[in-house]
C-alpha positions as CSV (number, residue, x, y, z in Angstrom):
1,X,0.0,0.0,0.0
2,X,1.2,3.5,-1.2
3,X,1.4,5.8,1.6
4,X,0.0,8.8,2.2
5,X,2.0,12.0,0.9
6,X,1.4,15.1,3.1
7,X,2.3,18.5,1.8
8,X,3.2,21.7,4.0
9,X,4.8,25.0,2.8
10,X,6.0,28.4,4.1
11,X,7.2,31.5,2.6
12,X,10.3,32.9,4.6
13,X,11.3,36.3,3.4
14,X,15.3,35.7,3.2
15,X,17.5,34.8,0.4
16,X,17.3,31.1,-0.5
17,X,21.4,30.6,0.2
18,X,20.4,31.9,4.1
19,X,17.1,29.6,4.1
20,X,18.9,26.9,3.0
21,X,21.9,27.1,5.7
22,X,19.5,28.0,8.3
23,X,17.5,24.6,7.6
24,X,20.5,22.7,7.7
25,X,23.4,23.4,9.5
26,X,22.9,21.7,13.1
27,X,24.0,25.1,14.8
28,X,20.9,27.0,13.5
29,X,18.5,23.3,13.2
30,X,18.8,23.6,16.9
31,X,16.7,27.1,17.6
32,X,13.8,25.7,15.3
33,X,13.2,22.0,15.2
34,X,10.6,21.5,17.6
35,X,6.7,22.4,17.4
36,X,6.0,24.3,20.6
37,X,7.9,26.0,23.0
38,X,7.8,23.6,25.7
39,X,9.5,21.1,23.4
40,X,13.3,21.9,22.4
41,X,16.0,20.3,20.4
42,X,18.9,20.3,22.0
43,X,21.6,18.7,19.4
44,X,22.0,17.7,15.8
45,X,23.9,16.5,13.5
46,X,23.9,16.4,9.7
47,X,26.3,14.8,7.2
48,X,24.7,16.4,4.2
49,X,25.6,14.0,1.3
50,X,24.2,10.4,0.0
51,X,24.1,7.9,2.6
52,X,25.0,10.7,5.1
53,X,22.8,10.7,8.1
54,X,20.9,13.5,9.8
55,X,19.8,13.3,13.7
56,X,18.1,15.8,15.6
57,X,17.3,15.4,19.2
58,X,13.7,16.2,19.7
59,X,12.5,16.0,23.7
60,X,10.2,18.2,26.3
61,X,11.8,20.7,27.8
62,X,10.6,19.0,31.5
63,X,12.2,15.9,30.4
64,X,8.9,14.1,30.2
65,X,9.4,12.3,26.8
66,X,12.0,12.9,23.4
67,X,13.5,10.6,21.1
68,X,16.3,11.0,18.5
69,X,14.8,11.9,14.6
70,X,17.0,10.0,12.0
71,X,17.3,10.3,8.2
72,X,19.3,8.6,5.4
73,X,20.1,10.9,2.5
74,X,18.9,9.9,-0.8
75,X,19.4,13.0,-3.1
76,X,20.8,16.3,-2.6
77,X,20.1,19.3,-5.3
78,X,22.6,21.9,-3.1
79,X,20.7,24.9,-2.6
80,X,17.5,23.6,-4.1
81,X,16.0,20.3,-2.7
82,X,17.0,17.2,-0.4
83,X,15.0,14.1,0.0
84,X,15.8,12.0,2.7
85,X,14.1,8.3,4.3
86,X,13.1,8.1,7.9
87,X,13.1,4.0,8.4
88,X,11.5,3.6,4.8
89,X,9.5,7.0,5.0
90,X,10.5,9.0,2.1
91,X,10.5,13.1,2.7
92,X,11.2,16.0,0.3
93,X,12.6,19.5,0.8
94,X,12.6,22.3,-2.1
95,X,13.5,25.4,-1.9
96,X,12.4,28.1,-4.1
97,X,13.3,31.6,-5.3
98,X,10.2,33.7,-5.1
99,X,9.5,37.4,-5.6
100,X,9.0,37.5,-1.7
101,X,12.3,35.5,-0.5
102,X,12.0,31.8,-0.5
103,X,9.1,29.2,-0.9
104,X,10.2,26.0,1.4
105,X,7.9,23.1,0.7
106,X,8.0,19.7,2.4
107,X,6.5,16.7,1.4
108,X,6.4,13.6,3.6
109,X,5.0,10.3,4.0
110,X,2.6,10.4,6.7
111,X,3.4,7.1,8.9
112,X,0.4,5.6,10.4
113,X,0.1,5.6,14.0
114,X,-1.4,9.4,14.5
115,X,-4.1,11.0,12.4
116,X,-2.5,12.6,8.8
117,X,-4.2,16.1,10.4
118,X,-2.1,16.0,13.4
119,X,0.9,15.1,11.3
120,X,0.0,18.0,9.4
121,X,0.1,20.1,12.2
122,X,2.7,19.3,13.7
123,X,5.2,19.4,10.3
124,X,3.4,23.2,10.0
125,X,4.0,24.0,13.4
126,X,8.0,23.5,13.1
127,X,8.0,25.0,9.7
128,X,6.6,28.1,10.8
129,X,8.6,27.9,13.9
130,X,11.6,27.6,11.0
131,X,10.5,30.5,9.7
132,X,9.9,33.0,12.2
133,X,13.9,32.2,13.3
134,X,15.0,32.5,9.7
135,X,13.3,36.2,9.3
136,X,14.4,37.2,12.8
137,X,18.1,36.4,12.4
């Protein structure tokens, strides 16, 4: 069975060489990747080439839950788009010149233990959270 593709996007208003840095060096991933303020993500790594691994520590601030996100690179378009495989879960990140800075959309495949709207959410809520440190930097 095919699995479900889910598709979020933001507009950040920076040049796409800073939106692309900030999304992936693990010195900037660290002030973003995590969907609510009481969550945080404390460390990351990323060996941003095929086969290269990325792993971000995601956990609650109060120490009440967090596990370790871990990707495989399959393709990298430096500067334009990455798609990488989270234990057989394929996502895609493109980045995109627009009149207004740069258009980052994510597509993912939704895995099937929570509902694809609160996968949804969630994906949006770091993405904006992405955002908001991109512009204010």
């Amino acid at each position: 069975m095919e699995a479900v593709k889910i598709t979020i996007q933001a507009t950040v208003q920076a040049p796409t060489e800073k939106v692309w840095a900030y999304y992936t060096q693990p010195e900037h991933i660290t002030n973003w990747n995590f969907a609510s303020d009481d969550w945080q993500c404390p460390w990351a790594t990323n060996d941003m080439r095929i086969g290269g691994r990325y792993v971000a520590r995601m956990e609650a601030k109060d120490g009440s839950f967090g596990f370790d996100l871990e990707a495989v690179y399959e393709s990298i378009e430096p500067g334009k788009s990455f798609i990488y495989s989270m234990g057989g879960r394929k996502v895609e990140v493109q980045f995109s010149a627009v009149e207004t800075g740069t258009q980052v959309v994510i597509t993912f495949d939704a895995e099937t233990e929570n509902p694809v709207e609160m996968q949804r959410a969630g994906w949006q809520s770091i993405l904006d959270n992405f955002k908001l440190y991109a512009e204010g930097c």
